[in-house]
C-alpha positions as CSV (number, residue, x, y, z in Angstrom):
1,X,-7.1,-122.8,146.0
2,X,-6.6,-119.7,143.6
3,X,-8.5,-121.1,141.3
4,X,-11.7,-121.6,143.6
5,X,-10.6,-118.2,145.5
6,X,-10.8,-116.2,141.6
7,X,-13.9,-118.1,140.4
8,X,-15.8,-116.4,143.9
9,X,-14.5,-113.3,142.4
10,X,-16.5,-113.7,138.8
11,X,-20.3,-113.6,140.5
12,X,-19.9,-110.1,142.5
13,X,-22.6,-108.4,144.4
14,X,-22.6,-105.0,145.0
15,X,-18.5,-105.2,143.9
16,X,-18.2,-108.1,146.2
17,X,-17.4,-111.8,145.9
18,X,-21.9,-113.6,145.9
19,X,-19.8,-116.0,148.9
20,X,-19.8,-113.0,151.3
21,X,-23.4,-112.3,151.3
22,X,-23.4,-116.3,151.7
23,X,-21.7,-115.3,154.7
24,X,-23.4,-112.5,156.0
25,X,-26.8,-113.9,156.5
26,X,-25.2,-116.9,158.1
27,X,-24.1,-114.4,160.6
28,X,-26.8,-112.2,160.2
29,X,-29.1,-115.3,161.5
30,X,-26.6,-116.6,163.9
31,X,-26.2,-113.0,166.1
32,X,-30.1,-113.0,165.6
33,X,-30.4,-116.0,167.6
34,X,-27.4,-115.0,169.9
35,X,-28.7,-111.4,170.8
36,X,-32.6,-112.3,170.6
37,X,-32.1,-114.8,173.3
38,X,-29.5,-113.0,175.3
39,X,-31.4,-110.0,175.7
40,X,-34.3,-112.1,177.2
41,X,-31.7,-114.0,180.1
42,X,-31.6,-111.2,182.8
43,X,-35.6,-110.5,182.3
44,X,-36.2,-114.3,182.2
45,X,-34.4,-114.9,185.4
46,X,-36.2,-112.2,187.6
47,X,-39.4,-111.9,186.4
48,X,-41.7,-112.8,188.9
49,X,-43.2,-116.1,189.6
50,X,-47.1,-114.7,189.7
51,X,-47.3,-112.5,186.7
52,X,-48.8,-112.6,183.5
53,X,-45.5,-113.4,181.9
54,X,-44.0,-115.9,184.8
55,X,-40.1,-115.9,185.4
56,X,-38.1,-117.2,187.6
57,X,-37.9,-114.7,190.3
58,X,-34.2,-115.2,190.8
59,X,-32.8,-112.0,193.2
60,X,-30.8,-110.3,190.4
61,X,-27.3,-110.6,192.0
62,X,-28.2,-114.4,191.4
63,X,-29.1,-114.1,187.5
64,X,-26.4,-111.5,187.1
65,X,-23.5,-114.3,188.7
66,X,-24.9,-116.7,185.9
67,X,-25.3,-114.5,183.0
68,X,-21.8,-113.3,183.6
69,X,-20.2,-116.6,183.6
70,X,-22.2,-117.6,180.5
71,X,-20.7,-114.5,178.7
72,X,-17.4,-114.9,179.8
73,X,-17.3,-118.7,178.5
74,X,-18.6,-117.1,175.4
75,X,-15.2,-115.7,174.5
76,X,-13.0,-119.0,175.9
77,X,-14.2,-121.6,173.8
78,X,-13.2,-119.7,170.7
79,X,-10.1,-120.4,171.6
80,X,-10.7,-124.0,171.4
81,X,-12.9,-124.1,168.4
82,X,-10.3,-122.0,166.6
83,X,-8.1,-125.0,167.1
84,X,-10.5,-127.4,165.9
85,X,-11.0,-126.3,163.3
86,X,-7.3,-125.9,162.4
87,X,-6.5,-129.4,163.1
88,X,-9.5,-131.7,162.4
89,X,-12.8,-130.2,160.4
90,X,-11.7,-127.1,158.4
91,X,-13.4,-124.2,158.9
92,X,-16.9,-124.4,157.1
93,X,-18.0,-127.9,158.4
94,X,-17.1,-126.0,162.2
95,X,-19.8,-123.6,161.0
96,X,-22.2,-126.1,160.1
97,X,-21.7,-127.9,163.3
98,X,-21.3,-124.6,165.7
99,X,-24.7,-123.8,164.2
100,X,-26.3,-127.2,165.0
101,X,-25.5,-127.0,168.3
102,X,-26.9,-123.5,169.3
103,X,-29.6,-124.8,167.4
104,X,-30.3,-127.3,170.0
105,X,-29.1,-125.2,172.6
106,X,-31.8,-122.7,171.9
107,X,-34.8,-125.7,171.3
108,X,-33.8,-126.6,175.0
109,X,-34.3,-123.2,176.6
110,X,-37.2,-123.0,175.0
111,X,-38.7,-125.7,177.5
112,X,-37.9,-123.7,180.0
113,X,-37.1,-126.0,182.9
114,X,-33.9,-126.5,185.4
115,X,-32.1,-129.0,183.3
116,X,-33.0,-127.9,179.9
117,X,-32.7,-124.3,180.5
118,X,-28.7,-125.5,182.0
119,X,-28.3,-127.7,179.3
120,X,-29.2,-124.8,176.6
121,X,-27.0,-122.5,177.4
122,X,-24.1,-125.4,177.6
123,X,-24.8,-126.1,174.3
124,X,-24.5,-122.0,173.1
125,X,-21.3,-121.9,174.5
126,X,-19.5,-124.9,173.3
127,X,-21.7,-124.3,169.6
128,X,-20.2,-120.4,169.5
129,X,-16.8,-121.9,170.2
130,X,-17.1,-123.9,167.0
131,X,-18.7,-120.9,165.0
132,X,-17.1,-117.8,165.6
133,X,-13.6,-117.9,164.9
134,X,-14.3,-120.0,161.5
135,X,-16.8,-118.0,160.0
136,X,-13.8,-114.8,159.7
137,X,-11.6,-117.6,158.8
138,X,-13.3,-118.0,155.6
139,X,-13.4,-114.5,154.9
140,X,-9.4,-114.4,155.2
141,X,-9.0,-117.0,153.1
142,X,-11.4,-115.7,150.3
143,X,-9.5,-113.0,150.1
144,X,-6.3,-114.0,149.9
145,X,-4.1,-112.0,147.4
146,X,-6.4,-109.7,147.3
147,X,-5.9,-107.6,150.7
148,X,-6.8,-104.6,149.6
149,X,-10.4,-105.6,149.4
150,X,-10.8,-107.3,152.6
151,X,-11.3,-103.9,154.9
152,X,-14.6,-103.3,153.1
153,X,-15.8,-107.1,153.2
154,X,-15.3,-107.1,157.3
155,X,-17.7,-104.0,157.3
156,X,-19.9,-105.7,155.0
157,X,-19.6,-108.5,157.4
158,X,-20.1,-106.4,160.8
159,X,-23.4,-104.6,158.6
160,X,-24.4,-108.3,159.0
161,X,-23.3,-109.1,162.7
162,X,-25.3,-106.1,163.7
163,X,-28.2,-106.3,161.7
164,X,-28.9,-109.9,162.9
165,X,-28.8,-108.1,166.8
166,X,-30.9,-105.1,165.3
167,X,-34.1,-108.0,164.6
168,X,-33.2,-110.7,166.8
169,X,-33.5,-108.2,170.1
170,X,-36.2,-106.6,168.6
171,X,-38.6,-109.8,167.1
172,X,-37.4,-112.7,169.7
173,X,-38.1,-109.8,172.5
174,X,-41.5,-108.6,171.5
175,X,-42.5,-112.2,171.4
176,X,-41.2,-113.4,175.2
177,X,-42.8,-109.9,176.6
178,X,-46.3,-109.9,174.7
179,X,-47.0,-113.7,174.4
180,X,-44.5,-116.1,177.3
181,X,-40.9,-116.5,177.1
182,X,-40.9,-120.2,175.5
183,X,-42.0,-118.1,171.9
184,X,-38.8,-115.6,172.6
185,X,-36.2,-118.6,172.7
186,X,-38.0,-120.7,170.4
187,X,-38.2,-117.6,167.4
188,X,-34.2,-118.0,168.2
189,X,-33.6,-121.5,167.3
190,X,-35.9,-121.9,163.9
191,X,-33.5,-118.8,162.6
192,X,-30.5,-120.5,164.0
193,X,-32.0,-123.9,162.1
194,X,-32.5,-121.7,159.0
195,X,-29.2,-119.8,158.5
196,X,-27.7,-123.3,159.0
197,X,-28.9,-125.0,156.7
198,X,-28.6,-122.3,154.1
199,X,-24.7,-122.0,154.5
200,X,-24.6,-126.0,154.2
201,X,-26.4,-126.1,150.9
202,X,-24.5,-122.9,149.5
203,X,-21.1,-125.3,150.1
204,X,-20.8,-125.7,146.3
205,X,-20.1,-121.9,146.2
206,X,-17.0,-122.0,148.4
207,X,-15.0,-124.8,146.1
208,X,-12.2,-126.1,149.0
209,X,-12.4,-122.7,150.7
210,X,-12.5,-123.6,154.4
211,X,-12.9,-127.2,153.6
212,X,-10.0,-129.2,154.7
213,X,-8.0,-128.2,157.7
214,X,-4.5,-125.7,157.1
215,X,-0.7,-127.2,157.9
216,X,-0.4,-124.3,159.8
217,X,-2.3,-122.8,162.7
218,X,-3.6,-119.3,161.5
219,X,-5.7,-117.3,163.8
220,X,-8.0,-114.8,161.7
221,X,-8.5,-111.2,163.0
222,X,-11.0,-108.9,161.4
223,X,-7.9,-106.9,160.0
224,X,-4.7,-107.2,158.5
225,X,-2.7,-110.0,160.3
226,X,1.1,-109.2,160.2
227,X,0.6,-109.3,156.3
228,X,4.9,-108.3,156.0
229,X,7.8,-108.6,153.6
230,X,9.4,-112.1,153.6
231,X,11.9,-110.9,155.6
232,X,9.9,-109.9,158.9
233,X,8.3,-113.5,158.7
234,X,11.8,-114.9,158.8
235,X,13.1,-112.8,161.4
236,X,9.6,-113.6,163.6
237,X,10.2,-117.4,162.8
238,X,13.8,-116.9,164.0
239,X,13.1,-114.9,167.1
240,X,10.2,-117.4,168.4
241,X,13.0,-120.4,168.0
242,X,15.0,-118.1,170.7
243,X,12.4,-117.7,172.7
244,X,10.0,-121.3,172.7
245,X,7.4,-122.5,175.1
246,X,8.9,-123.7,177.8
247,X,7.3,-126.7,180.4
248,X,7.3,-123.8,183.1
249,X,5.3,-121.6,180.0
250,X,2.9,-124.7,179.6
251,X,2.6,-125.2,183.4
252,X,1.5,-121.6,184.1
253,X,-1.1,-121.7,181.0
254,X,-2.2,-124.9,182.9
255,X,-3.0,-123.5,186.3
256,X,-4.1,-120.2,185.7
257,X,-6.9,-121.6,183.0
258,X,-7.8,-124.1,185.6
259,X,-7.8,-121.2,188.4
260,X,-10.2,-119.2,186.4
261,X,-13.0,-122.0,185.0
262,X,-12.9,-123.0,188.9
263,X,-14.4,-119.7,189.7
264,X,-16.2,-118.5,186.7
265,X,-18.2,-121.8,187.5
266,X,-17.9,-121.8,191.4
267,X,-19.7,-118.0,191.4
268,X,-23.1,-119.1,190.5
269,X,-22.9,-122.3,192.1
270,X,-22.4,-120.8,195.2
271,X,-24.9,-118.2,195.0
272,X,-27.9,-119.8,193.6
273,X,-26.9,-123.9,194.3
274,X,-25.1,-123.3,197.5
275,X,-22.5,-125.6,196.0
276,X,-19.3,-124.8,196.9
277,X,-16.4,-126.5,195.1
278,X,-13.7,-124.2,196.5
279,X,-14.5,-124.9,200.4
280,X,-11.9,-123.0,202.3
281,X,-10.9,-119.2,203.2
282,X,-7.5,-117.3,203.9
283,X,-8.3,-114.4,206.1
284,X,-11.1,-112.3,204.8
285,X,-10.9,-114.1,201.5
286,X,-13.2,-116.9,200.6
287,X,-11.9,-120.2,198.2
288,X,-13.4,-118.6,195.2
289,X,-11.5,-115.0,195.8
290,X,-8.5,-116.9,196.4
291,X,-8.4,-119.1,193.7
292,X,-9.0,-116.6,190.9
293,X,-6.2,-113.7,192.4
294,X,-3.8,-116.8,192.5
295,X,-4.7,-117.5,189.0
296,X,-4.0,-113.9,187.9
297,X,-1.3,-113.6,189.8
298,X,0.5,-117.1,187.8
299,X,-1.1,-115.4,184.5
300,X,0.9,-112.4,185.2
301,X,3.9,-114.6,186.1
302,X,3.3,-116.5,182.4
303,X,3.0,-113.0,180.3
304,X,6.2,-111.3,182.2
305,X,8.3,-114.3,181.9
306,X,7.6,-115.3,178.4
307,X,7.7,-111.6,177.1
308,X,10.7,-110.4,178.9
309,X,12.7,-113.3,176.8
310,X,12.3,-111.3,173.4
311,X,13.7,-108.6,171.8
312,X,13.6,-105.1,173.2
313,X,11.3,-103.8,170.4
314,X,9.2,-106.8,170.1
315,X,9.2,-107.1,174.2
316,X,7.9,-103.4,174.0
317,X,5.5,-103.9,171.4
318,X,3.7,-106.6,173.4
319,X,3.9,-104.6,176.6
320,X,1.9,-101.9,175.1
321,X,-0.9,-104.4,173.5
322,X,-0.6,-106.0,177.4
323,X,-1.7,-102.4,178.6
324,X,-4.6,-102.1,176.2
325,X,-5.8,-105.6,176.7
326,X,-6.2,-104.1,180.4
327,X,-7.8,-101.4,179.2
328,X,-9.8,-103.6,177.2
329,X,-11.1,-105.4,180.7
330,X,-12.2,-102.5,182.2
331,X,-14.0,-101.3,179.1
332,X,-16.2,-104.3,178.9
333,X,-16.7,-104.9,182.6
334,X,-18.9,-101.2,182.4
335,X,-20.2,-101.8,178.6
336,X,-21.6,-105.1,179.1
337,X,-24.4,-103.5,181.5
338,X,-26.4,-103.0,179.0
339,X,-26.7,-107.2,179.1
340,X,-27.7,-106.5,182.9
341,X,-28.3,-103.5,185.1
342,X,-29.0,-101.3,181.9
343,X,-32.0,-103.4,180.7
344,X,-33.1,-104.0,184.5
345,X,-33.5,-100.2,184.7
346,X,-35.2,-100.3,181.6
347,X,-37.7,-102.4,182.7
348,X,-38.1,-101.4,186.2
349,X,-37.3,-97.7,186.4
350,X,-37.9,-96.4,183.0
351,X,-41.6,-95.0,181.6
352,X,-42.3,-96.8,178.7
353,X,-45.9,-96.1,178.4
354,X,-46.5,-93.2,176.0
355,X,-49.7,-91.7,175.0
356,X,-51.3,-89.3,172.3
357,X,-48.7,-87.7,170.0
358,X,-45.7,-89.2,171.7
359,X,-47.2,-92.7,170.8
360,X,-48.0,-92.0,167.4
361,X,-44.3,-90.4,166.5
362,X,-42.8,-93.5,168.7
363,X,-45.0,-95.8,166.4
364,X,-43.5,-93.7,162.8
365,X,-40.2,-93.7,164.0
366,X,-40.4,-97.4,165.2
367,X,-41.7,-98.3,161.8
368,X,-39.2,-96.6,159.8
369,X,-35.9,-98.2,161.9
370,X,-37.3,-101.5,161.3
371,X,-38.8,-101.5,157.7
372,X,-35.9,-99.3,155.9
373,X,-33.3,-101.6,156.8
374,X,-35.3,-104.7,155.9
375,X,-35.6,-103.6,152.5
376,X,-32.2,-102.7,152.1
377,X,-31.5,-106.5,152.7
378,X,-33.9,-108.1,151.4
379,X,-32.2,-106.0,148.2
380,X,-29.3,-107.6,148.9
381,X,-30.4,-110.9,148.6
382,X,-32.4,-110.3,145.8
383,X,-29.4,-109.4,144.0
384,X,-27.7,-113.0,145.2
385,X,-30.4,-115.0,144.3
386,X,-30.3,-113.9,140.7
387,X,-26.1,-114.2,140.8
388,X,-26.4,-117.3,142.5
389,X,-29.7,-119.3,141.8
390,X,-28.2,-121.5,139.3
391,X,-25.6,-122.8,141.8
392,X,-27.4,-122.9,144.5
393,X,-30.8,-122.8,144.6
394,X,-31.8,-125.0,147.7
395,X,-29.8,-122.1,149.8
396,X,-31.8,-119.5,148.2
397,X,-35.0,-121.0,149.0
398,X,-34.2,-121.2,153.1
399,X,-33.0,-117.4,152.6
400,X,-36.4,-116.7,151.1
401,X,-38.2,-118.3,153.6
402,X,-36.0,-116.8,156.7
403,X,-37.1,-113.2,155.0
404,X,-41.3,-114.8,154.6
405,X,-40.9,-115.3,158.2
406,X,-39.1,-112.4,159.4
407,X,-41.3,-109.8,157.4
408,X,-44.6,-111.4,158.7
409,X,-43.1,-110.9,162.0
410,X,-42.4,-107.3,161.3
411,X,-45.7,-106.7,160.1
412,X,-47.8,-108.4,163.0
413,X,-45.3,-106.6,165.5
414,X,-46.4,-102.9,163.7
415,X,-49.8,-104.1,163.0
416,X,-50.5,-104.7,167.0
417,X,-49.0,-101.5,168.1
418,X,-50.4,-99.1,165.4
419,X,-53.4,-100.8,166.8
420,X,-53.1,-100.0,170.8
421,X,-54.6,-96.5,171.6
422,X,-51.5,-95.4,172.9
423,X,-48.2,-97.3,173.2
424,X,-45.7,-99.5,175.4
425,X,-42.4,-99.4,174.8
426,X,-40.7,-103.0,175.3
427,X,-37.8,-103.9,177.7
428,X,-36.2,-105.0,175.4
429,X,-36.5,-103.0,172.8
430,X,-33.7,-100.1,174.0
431,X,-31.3,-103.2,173.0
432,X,-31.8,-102.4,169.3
433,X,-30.0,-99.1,169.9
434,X,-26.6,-100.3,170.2
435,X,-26.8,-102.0,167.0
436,X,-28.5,-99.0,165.0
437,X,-26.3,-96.3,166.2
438,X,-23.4,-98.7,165.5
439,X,-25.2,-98.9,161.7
440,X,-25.4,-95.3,161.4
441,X,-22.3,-93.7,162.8
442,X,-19.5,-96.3,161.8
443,X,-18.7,-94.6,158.7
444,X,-18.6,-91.6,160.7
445,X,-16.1,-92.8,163.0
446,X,-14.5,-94.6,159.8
447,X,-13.9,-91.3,158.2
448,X,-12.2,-89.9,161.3
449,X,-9.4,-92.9,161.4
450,X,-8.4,-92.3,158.0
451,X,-8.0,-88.6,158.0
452,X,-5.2,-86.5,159.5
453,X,-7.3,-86.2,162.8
454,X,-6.7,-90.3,163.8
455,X,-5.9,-90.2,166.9
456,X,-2.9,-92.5,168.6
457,X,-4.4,-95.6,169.8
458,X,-4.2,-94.4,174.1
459,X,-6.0,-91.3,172.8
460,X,-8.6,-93.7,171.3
461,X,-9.2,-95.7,174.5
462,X,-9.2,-92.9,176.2
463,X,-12.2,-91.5,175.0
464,X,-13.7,-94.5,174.3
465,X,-13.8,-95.0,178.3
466,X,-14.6,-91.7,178.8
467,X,-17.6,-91.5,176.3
468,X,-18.8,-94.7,178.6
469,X,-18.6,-93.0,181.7
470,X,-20.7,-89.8,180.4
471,X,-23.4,-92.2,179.5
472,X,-23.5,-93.7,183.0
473,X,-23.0,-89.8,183.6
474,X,-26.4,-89.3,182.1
475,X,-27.9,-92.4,183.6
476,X,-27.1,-91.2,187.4
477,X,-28.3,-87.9,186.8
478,X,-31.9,-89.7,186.0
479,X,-32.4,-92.0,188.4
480,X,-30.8,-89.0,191.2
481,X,-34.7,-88.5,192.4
482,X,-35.5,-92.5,192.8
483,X,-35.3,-92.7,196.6
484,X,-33.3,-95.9,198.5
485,X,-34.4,-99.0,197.7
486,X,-37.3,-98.3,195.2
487,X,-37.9,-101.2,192.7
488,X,-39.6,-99.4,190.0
489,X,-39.7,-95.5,189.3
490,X,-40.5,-93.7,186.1
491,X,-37.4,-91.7,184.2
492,X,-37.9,-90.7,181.3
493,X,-36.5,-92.9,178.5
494,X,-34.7,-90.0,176.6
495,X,-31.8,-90.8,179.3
496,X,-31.4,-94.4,178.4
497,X,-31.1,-93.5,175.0
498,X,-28.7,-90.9,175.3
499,X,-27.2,-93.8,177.4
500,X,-26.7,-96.1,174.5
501,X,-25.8,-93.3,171.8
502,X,-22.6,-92.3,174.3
503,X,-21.8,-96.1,174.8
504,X,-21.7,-96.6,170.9
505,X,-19.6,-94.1,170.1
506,X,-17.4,-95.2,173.2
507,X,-17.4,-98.7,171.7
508,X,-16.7,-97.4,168.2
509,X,-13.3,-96.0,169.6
510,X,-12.4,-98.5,171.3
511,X,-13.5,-102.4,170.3
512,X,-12.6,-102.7,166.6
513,X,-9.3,-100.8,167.1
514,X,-8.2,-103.2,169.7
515,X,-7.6,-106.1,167.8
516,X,-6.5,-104.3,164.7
517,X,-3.4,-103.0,167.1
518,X,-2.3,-106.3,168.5
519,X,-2.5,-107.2,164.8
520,X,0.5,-105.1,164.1
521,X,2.2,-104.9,167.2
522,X,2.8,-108.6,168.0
523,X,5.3,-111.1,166.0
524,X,3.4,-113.5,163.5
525,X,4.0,-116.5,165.5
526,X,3.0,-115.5,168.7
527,X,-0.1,-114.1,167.2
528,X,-2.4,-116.8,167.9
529,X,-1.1,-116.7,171.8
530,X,-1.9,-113.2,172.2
531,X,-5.0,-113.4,170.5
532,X,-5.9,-115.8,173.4
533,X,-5.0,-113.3,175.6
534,X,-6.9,-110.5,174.0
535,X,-10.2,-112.9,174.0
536,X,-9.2,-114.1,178.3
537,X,-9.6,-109.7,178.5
538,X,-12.9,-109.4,177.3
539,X,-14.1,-113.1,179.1
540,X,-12.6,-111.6,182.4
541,X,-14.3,-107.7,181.5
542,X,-17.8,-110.2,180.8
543,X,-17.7,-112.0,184.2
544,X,-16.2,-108.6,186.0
545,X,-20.2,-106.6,184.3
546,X,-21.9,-109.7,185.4
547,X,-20.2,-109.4,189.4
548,X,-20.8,-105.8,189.4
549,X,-24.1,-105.6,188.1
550,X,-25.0,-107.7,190.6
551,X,-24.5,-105.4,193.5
552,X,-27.5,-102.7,191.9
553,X,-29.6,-104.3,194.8
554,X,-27.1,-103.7,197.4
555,X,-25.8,-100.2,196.2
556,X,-29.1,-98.3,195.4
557,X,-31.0,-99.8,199.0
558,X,-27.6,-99.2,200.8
559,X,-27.6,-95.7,199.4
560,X,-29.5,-94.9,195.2
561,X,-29.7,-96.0,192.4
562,X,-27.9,-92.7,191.4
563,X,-25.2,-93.7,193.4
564,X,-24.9,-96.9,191.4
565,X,-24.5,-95.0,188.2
566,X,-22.3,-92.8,189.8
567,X,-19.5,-95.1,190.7
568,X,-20.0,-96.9,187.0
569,X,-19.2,-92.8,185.4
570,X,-16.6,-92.1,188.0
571,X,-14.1,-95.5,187.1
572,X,-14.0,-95.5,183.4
573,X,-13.9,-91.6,182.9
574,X,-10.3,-92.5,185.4
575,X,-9.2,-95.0,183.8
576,X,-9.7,-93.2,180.6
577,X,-7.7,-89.8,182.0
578,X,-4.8,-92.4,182.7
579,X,-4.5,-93.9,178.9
580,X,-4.3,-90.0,177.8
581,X,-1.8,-89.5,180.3
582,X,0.2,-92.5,179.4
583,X,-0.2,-91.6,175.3
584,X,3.6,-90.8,175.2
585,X,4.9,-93.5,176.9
586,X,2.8,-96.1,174.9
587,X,3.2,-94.2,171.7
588,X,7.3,-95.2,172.5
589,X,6.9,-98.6,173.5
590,X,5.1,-98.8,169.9
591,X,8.2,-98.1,168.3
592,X,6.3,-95.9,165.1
593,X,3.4,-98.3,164.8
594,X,0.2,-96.7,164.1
């Protein structure tokens, strides 16, 4: 393995290993496909039957119910593919076949019926199981013994993750608004299909990296995982001995998984099928209600049990990454709106249409965000091909092709709005923002960790909610003149903007510190349990968006759509005022680790 892991090492590209890039635009295609169609689901769903662009009219609660689900399954079967992978296929060929199913999964949405629309997104959950846990699984083992390098390949990596986001909302979502939905999904699949089948025929590259399954079951983090003296591993091996899974352990995990995939499926079945596989009520509580607080409560019962058997200081330590990971829940349940209610609002209540000068600076500016960070890339891969041409060629030739396609796209998509008189602004289109202001301040935000300013990690999650809350702030304060039950108004789009530029640099605070804490905090070998943990926080903060953005209907006819805003500014700017508060006590229960 060192031998395959130092001949990577002898083709660099810009001071990196030619296998990384190999790896970015693998990812770079796969999030292109992943954001470009998920950006289309909520506008899809509720887009009316009799319109140019037919949808399927769904009440929004409805599509919101489903959407949430599918994003909460999104970070389950991780957990699965993870162990997959482990065991039986090795990481690479659980790429290859995580990439083959979205690949069909996307083919079938593009049909757009019932069954094949179902059947789609099936197939993008169980196919992102197999594919995103694996593909940071290669990165840890390329870089093995050679730590010090790996922080700079993740943000190479993440440079790829959101680049992919940055074309696929923009591309696959200027298709399904200007010429039918079909041409949005489908534009997803062929670059799934493409950044497939480049990875496969760069497998020569990667030597037995990733290739045959590991003895032991390592779960990869984008950080440094528990990477201690000798001596801390032995101790850790020692102290999980004391303290193994017990039946009544395995019994709870059991219960409380089956508890909460009865009701992340039962929601939407009830509200759009009128199926209802949970049939009963205890007081005021319906079966679905019941059966996922009785699932939390024996999750709780799991988490106390088990982690009242360590160690004080290891017992602490996991305490404290318990209290993040709730933090963690609340985080996403208000962030992920941008998935629902925030591009609802930007379709129904924003102005988009811009005329005369406005147009025309729109049209410069548009230009410029998507045309200076194509170059840059296709740069990039420039400088692979002539690394890596001689090894593998075929997998240079799909890259090629991918960029062919992708810069005709970009061209026709500037070409027909240069050409309009005046300009409309796509739905879809304020998704980009995220990933661009993510681009452009992360080494900000980088800089501020490593200087004497870092702040403790509460502090961090702390302002990361509370910079989420002024951005619904902002939001509120827009839509404050829409009367009661309006379905489409006019605010200005500078508010949704400022929206996404607060809830980036919440996100930035908060998201990739998260895991890089519950790397340090928790013992080696319960690492891959708690990471399942950390992953069952952001699944539950996924379905909690979904359920909440649902109620927009109910909240802004019952009293605005201000007032909907307003509760989403009010909760997380709280929540964040109580992880300041509690800064002392969790800086003590982290017993010095920063």
């Amino acid at each position: 393995m060192n031998t395959d892991i130092e001949n990577l090492f002898k083709d660099k590209v810009i001071g990196h290993p030619a296998g990384l890039f190999v790896l970015f635009f693998t990812e770079m295609w796969e999030r292109f496909s992943f954001y470009g169609m998920r950006i289309l689901l909520v506008l899809f769903l509720t887009a009316p039957i009799l319109s140019d662009n037919p949808g399927w009219e769904w009440p929004r609660e409805h599509a919101l119910a489903l959407i949430g689900t599918y994003a909460s399954l999104l970070y389950l079967t991780p957990i699965v593919g993870g162990w997959i992978a482990d065991k039986i296929t090795g990481y690479r060929i659980a790429v290859v076949i995580g990439c083959l199913i979205m690949t069909l999964g996307h083919a079938s949405m593009a049909l757009e019926t019932t069954m094949s629309f179902y059947f789609g997104l099936a197939l993008l959950v169980i196919g992102t199981g197999f594919f995103k846990p694996n593909i940071t699984s290669i990165i840890s083992e390329m870089y093995k013994g050679k730590e010090s390098k790996k922080d700079g390949a993740y943000t190479i990596f993440y440079m790829g993750v959101n680049s992919g986001a940055f074309f696929g909302m923009m591309l696959c979502g200027y298709l399904a608004e200007n010429f039918g939905w079909s041409w949005g999904f489908g534009l997803a699949g062929i670059f799934m299909l493409l950044g497939m089948l480049q990875f496969y025929f760069a497998k020569n590259l990667f030597g037995s990296i990733g290739g045959k399954p590991s003895k032991v079951h390592e779960v990869e983090l984008p950080q440094n995982i528990n990477e201690g003296s000798p001596e801390e591993h032995d101790s850790t091996e020692n102290e999980e001995k004391l303290n193994p899974f017990t039946k009544l352990d395995y019994i709870l995990i059991v219960l409380s998984a089956v508890g909460g995939l009865l009701y992340l499926f039962n929601d939407p079945l009830e509200k759009i099928g009128n199926i209802d596989l949970l049939p009963f009520s205890v007081g005021d509580l319906n079966g679905s209600n019941v059966v996922v607080l009785a699932a939390l409560v024996l999750f709780l019962i799991l988490l106390v049990t088990r982690v009242s058997r360590y160690i004080p200081i290891v017992r602490d330590r996991i305490i404290a990454v318990s209290i993040f990971g709730l933090f963690t829940v609340f985080f996403f349940a208000f962030f992920e709106q941008s998935l629902g209610s925030m591009t609802l609002f930007a379709r129904d209540y924003t102005e988009r249409a811009l005329e005369g000068n406005s147009a025309m600076v729109f049209k410069v500016i548009d230009a410029l965000l998507t045309t200076v960070p194509l170059i840059i890339i296709t740069w990039v891969l420039f400088l692979l091909a002539k690394k890596t041409f001689a090894k593998i060629g075929m997998s240079n030739i799909i890259l090629a092709i991918a960029f062919i396609g992708i810069w005709a796209l970009v061209l026709y998509r500037l070409a027909d709005k240069f050409s309009q008189e005046g300009n409309e602004v796509d739905a879809t289109w304020f998704g980009i923002l995220n990933s661009f202001f993510i681009i452009t301040l992360a080494p900000l935000f980088s800089k501020w960790w490593e200087s004497k300013y870092n702040p403790s990690a509460a502090m961090k999650y702390g302002l990361g909610l509370i910079l989420l809350g002024l951005g619904f702030a902002i939001l509120s304060y827009g839509a404050s003149d829409i009367p009661s039950g309006a379905k489409t108004a006019s605010v200005s789009m500078v508010f949704l903007i400022l929206a996404y530029l607060l809830h980036t640099m919440g996100e930035l605070c908060l998201s990739p510190v998260g895991l890089s804490y519950l790397s340090k905090l928790v013992p080696a070998r319960m690492i891959g349990f708690m990471f399942g943990v950390w992953y069952l926080a952001i699944a539950v903060g996924q379905k909690a968006a979904g359920t909440m953005g649902g109620m927009i209907d109910k909240i802004s006819e019952q009293y605005s759509l201000g007032t909907f805003f307003l509760i989403f500014t009010l909760i997380p700017i709280g929540v964040g005022m109580i992880s300041i508060v509690l800064n002392p006590v969790l800086k003590k229960l982290m017993h010095g680790v920063r």
